[in-house]
RODO-2510 file (C-alpha; in nm, 4 decimals, decimal comma):
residues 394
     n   res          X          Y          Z
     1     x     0,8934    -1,1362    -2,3729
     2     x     1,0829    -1,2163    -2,0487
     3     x     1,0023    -1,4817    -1,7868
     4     x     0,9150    -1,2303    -1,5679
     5     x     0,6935    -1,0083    -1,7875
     6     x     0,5171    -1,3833    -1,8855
     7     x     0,4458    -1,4539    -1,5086
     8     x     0,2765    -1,1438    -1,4779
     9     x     0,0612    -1,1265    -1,7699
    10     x    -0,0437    -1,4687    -1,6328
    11     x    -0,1349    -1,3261    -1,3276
    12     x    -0,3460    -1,1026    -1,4438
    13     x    -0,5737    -1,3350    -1,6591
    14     x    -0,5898    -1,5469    -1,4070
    15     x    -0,7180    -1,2989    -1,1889
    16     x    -0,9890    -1,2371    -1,4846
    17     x    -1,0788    -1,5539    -1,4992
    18     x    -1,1193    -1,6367    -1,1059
    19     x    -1,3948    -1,3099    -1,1464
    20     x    -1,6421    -1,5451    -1,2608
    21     x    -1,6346    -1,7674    -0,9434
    22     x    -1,8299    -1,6132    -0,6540
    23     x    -1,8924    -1,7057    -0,3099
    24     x    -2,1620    -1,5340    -0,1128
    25     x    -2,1012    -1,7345     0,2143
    26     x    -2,0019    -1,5463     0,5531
    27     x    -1,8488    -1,8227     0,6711
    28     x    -1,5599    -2,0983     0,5182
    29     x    -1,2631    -2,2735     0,6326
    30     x    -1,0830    -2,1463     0,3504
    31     x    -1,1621    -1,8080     0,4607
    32     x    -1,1153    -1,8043     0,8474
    33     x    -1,4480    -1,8534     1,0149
    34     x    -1,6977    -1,6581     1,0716
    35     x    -1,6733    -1,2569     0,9649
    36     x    -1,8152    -0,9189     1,0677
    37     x    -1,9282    -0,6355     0,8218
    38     x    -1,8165    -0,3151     1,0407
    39     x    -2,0380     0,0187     0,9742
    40     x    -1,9339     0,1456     0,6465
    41     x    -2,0193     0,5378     0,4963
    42     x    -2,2029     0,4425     0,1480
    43     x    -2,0548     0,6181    -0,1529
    44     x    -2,1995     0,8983    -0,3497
    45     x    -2,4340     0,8509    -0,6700
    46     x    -2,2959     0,8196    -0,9954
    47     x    -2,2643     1,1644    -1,1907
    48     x    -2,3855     1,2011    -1,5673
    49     x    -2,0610     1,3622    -1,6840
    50     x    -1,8327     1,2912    -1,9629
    51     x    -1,5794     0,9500    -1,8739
    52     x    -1,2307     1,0328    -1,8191
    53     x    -1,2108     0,6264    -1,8077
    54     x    -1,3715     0,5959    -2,1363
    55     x    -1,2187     0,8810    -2,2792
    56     x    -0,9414     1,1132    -2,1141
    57     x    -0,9958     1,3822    -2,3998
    58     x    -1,3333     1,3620    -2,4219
    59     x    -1,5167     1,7502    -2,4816
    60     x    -1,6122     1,8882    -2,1963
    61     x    -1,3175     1,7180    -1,9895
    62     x    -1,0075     1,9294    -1,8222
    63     x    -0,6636     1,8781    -1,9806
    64     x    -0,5101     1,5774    -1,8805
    65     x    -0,2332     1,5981    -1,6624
    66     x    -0,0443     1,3209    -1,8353
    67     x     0,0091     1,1819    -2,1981
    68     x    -0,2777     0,9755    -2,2575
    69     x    -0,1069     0,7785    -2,4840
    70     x     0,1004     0,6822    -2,1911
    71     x    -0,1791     0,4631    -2,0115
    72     x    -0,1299     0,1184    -2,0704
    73     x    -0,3764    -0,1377    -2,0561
    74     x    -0,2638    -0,4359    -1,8203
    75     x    -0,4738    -0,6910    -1,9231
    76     x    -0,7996    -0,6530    -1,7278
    77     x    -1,0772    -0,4141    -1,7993
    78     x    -1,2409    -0,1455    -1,5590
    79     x    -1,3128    -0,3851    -1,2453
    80     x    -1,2127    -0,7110    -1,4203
    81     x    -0,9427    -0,6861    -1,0773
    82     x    -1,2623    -0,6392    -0,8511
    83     x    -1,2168    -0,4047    -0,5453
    84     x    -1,3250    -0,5068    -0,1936
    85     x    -1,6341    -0,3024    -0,1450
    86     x    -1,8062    -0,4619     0,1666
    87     x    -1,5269    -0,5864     0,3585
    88     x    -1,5765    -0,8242     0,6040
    89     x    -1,3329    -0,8613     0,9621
    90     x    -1,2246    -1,0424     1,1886
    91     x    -1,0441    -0,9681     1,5227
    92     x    -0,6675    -1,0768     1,5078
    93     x    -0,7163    -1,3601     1,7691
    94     x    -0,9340    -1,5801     1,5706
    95     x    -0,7095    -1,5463     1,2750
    96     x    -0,5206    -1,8801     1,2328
    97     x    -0,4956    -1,8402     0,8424
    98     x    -0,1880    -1,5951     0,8216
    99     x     0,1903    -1,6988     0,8876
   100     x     0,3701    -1,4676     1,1603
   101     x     0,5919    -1,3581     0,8805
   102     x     0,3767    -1,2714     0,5773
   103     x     0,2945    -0,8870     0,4792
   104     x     0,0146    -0,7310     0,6542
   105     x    -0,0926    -0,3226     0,5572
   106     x    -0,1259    -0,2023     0,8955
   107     x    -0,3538     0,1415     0,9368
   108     x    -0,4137     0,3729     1,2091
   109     x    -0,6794     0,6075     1,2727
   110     x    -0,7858     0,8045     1,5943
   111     x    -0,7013     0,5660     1,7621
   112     x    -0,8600     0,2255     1,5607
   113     x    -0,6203     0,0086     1,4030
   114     x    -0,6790    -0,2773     1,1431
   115     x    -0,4714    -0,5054     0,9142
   116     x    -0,5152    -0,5450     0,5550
   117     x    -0,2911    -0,8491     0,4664
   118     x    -0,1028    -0,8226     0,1394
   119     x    -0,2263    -1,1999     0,0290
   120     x    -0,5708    -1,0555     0,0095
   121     x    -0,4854    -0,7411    -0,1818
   122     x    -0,2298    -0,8972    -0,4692
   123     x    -0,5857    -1,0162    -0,5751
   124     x    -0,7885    -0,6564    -0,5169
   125     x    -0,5318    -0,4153    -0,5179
   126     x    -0,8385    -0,1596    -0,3561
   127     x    -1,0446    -0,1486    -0,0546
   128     x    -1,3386     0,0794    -0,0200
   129     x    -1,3499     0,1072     0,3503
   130     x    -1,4802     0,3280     0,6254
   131     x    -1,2645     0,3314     0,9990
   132     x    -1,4478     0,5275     1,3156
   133     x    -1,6309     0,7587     1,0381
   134     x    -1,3580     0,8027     0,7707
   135     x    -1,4207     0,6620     0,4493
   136     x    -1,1032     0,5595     0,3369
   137     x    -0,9206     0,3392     0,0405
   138     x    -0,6340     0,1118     0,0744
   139     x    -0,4482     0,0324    -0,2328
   140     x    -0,1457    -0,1752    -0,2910
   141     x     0,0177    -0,2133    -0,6317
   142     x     0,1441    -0,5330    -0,6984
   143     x     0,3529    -0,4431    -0,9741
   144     x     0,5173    -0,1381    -0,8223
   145     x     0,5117    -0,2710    -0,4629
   146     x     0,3693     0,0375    -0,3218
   147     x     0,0964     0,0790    -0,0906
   148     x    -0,0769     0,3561     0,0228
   149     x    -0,4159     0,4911     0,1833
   150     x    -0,6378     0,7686     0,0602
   151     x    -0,9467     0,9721     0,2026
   152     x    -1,2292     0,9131     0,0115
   153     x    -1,3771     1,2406     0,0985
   154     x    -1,3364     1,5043    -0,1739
   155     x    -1,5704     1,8250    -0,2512
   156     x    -1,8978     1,7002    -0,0819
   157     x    -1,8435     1,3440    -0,2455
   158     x    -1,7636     1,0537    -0,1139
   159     x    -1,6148     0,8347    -0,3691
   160     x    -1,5123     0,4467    -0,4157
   161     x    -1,2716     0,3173    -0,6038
   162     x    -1,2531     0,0683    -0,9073
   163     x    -0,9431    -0,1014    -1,0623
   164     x    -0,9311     0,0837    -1,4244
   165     x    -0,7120    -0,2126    -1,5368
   166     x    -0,4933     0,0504    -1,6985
   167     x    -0,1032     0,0970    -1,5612
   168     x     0,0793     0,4427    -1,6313
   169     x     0,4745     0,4223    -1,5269
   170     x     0,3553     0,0634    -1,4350
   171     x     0,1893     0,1564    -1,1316
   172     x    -0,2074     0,1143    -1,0666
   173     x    -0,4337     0,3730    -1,2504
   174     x    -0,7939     0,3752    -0,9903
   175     x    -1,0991     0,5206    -1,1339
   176     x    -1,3568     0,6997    -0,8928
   177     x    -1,7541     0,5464    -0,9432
   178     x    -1,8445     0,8630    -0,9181
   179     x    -1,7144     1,0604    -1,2388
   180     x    -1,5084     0,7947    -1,3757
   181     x    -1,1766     1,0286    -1,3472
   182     x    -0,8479     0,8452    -1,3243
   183     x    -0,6012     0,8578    -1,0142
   184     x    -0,3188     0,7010    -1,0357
   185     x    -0,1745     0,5724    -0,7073
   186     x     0,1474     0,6658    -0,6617
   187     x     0,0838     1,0506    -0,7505
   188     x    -0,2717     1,0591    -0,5269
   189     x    -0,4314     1,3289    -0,7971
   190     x    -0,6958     1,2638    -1,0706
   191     x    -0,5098     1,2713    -1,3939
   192     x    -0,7846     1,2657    -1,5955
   193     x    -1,1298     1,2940    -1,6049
   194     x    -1,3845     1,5606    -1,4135
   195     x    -1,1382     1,5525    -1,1223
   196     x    -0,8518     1,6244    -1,2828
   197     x    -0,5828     1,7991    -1,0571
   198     x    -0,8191     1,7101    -0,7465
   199     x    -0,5665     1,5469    -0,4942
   200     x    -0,7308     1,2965    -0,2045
   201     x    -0,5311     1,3428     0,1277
   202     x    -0,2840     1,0321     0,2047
   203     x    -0,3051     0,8509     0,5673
   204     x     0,0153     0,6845     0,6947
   205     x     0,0169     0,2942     0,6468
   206     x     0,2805     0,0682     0,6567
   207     x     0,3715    -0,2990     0,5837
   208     x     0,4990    -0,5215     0,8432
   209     x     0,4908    -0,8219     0,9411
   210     x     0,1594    -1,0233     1,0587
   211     x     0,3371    -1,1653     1,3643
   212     x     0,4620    -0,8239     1,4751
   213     x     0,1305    -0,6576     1,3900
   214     x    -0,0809    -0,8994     1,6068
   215     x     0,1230    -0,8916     1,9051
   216     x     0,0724    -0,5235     1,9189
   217     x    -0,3067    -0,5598     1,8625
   218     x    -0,4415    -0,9105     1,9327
   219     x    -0,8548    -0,7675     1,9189
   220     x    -0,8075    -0,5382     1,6542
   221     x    -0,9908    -0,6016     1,3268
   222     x    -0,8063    -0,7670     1,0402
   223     x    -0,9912    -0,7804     0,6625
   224     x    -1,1080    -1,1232     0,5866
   225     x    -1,0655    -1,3354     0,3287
   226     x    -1,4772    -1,3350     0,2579
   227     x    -1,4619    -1,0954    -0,0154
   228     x    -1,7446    -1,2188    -0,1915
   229     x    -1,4533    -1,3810    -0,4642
   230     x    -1,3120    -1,7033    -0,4506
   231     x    -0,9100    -1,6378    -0,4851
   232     x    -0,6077    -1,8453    -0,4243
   233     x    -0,5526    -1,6029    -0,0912
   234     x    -0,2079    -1,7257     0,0413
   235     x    -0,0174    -1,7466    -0,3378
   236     x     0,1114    -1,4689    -0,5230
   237     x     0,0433    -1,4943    -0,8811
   238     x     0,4005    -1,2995    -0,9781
   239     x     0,6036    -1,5410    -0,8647
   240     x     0,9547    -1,4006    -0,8933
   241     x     0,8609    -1,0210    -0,9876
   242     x     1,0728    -0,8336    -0,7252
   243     x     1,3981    -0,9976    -0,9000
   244     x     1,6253    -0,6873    -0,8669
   245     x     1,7518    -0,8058    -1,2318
   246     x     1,4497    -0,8095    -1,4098
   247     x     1,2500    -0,5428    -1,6212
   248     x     0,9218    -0,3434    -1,4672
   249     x     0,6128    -0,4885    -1,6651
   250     x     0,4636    -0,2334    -1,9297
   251     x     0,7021     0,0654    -1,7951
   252     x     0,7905     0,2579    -2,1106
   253     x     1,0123     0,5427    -1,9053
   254     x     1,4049     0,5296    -1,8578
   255     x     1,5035     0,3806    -1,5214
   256     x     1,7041     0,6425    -1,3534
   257     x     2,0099     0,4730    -1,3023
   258     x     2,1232     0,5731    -0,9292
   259     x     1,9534     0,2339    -0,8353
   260     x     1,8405    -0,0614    -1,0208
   261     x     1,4592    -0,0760    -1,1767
   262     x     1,3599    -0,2599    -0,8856
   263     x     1,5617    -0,2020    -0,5638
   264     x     1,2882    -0,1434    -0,2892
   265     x     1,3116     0,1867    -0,1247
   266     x     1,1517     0,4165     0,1458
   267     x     0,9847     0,6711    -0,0628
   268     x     0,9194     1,0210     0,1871
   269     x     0,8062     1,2761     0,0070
   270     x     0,6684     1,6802     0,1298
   271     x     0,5414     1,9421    -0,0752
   272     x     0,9330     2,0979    -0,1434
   273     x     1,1337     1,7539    -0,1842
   274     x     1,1343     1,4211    -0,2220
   275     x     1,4185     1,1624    -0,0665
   276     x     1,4444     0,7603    -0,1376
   277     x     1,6720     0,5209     0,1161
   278     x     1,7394     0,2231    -0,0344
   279     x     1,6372    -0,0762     0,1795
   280     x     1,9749    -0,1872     0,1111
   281     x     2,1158     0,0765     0,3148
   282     x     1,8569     0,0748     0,6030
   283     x     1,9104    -0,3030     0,6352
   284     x     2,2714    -0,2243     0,7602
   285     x     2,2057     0,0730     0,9973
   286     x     1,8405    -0,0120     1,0922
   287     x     1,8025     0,3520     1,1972
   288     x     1,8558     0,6177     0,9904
   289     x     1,7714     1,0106     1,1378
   290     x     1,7165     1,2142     0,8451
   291     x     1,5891     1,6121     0,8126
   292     x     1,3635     1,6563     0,5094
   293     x     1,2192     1,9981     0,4318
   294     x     1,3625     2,1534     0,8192
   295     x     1,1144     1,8352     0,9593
   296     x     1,3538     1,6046     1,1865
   297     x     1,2229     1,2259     1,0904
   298     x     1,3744     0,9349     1,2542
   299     x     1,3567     0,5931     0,9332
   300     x     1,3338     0,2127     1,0830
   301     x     1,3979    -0,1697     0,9436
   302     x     1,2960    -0,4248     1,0978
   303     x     1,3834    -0,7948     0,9551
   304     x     1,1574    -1,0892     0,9503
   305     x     0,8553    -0,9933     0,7014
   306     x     0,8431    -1,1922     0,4022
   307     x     0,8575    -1,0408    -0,0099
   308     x     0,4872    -1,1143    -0,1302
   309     x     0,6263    -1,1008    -0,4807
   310     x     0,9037    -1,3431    -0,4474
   311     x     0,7986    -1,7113    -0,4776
   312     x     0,4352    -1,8477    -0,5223
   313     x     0,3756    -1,8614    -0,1455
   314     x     0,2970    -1,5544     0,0334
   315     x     0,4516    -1,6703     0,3333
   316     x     0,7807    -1,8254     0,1610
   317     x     0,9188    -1,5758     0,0395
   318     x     1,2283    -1,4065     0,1454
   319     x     1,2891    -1,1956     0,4372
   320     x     1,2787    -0,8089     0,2933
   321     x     1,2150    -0,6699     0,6275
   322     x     0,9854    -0,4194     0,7324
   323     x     1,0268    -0,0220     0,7941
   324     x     0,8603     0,2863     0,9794
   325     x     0,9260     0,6297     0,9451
   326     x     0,8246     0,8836     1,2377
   327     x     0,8005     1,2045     1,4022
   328     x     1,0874     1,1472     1,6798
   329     x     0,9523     1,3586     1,9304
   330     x     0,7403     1,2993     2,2596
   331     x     0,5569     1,5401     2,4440
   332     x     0,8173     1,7883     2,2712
   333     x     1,1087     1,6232     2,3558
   334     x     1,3381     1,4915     2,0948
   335     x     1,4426     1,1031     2,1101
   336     x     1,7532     0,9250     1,9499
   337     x     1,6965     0,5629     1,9401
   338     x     1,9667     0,2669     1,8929
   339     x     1,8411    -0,0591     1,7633
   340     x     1,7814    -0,3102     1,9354
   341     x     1,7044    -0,6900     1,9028
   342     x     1,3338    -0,7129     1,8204
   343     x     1,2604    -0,3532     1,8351
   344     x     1,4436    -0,0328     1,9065
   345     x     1,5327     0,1869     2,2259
   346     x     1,5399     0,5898     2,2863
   347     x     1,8895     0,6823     2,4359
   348     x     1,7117     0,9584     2,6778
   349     x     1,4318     0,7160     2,8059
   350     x     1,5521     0,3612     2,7669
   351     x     1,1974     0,2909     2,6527
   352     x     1,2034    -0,0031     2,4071
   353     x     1,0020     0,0189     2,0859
   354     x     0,8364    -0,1988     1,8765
   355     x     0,8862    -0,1091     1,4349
   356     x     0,5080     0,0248     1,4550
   357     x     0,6323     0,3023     1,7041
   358     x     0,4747     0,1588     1,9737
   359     x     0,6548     0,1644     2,3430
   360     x     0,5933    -0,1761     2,4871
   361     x     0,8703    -0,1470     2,7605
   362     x     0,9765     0,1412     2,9959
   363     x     0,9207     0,5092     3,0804
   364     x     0,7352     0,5564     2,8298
   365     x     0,5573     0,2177     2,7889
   366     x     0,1555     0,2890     2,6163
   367     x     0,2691     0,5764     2,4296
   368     x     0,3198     0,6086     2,0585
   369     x     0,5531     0,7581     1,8184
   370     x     0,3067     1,0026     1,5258
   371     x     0,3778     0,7742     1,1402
   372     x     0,4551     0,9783     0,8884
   373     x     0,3309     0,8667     0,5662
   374     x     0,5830     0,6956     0,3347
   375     x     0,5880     0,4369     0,0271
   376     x     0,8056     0,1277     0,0554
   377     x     0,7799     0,1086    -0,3389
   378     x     1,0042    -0,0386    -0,6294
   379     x     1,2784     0,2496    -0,7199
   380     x     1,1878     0,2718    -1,0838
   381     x     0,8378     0,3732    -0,9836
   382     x     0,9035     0,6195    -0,6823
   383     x     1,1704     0,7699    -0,9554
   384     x     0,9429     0,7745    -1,2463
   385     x     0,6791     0,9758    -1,0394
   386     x     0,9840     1,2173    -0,8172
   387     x     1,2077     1,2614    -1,0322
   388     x     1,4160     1,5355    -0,8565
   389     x     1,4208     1,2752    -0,5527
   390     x     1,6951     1,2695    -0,3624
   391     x     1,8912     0,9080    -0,2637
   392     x     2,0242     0,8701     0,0734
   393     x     2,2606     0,6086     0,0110
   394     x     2,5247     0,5903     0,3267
***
């Protein structure tokens, strides 16, 4: 077993183990102060139907959409990595708790935007919440970098998510409450289970820095650390596990070889193609214009957010940057942008820009640039699930 795959099985009993500690107190120094509960949709009942959790084959069940035999338990069982069901928040200018530089998961919705921060969710890897009326999940895979947000609104259910504590190509496998059908993350469709081939529509969100993020919204709502768990919220229990070098933990496929196992990438993918840039390669040009599927995209990096997954400080880890990926256009009007110390600027404007497609100087200062939804993910696992993806690597 290598000193990487060690750390992480560590990691994961330890996050067992802290299960049994609770904390039921709103308010803690350790936490941040007092928190709010925001309005939150309730879930759906739970539906007597056979468990594609307990069973993927069971009678009665669809055909699973993958090899069973291909789910790999991590460690944990079915919620022994509890997910944050009643989040608690607190606006961004009474957080003093986060360093400017550490990974937060930054989410936008008509309008409301709030930050998840990565220390909290290397613990939860889910978070059932609702934003103005839209019940939605936040997930982030520890082990295959990779975060992404779901609607939990599917066929007159609204579901909430579990950890199953089962990995398939490494990444997280979810379960829904509701029928117990398994989802993994990076594919966004039920793989097993009463759901299977259901697919749960995917909302933009993107990591950046906590610094950057607050700046843009210092009253906005940022999750708390009051989960209801008691956690080490600030350490990272794989210390080391985005080595480029090292092997994927419990991935069983061949690493495509284009890239190394775990070279981050921008993952964008549409219903016709699929196209990875290295961060490698953005690092150098910072912006990077390309076309996918006759849709004109313009790519950003942005340094100065830390790698959660690099030493056993959140905040110490090394600088990996942060990117965007957007629809270029304003008011139908194409923009080129340069970059820019600190931000970026539009040659036809000379509006400058912050990474979260914000305009904070110029013209067109208060307006904002539409996200596209993306994965910043580990290569062997954007590879593993898009095969036929497509490397832009120049």
């Amino acid at each position: 077993m290598t000193r990487s795959v060690r750390l992480v099985a560590l990691g994961l009993l330890l996050s067992v183990v802290a299960v049994a500690c609770r904390s039921n107190g709103a308010t803690d120094a350790t936490r941040g102060g007092p928190t709010t509960r925001l309005a939150r949709i309730l879930p759906s009942a739970h539906e007597d139907v056979p468990s594609g959790l307990d069973n993927p084959t069971a009678e009665g069940l669809p055909k699973p959409t993958i090899d069973p035999s291909a789910l790999r338990p991590g460690g944990p069982g079915p919620d022994g990595i509890p997910a944050v069901d009643a989040p608690r928040f607190q606006r961004a200018d009474h957080v003093s708790w986060l360093n400017d530089r550490e990974p937060v998961l930054s989410l936008e919705l008509k309008g409301q935007t709030r930050a998840y921060p990565v220390q909290i969710l290397l613990w939860h890897e889910i978070v059932n919440d609702t934003v103005v009326g839209i019940p939605v999940a936040v997930s982030y895979c520890p082990l295959c970098n990779s975060a992404l947000a779901f609607d939990r609104r599917l066929g007159g259910r609204v579901l909430d998510f579990g950890v199953s504590g089962l990995l398939y190509n490494s990444d997280l496998v979810m379960f829904d409450r509701q029928t117990r059908s398994l989802w993994p993350q990076l594919a966004g469709r039920a793989a097993a289970g009463v759901l299977t081939g259901k697919e749960l529509a995917a909302f933009p969100v993107q990591t950046v820095s906590w610094g950057e993020w607050r700046r843009a919204h210092p009253h906005d709502w940022v999750l708390s650390r009051d989960t209801g768990n008691r956690r080490s919220y600030g350490t990272n229990p794989y210390p080391g596990y985005d080595d480029t070098q090292s092997r994927p933990f419990l991935f069983d496929g061949k690493v495509d070889g284009r890239l190394t196992a775990k070279t981050r990438v921008v993952g964008i993918a549409t219903d016709t193609s699929a196209v990875a840039i290295p961060h490698d390669v953005l690092r150098r040009r910072r912006v990077i214009e390309p076309r996918i599927s006759g849709t004109q995209l313009v790519v950003w990096f942005q340094r100065g957010t830390t790698s959660a997954l690099d030493t056993a400080s959140v905040a110490a880890g090394r600088d990996v940057g942060a990117t965007g990926v957007f629809d270029p256009t304003v008011d139908g009007r194409r923009l080129h942008f340069d970059p820019i110390a600190g931000g970026f600027r539009d040659r036809e404007t000379r509006t400058i820009w912050n990474v979260l497609g914000n305009a904070v100087q110029g013209p067109l200062a208060g307006r904002s640039l539409a996200a596209v939804a993306h994965v910043d993910s580990f290569w062997f696992a954007w590879a593993a699930f898009r095969p036929a993806t497509m490397v832009i690597d120049d």
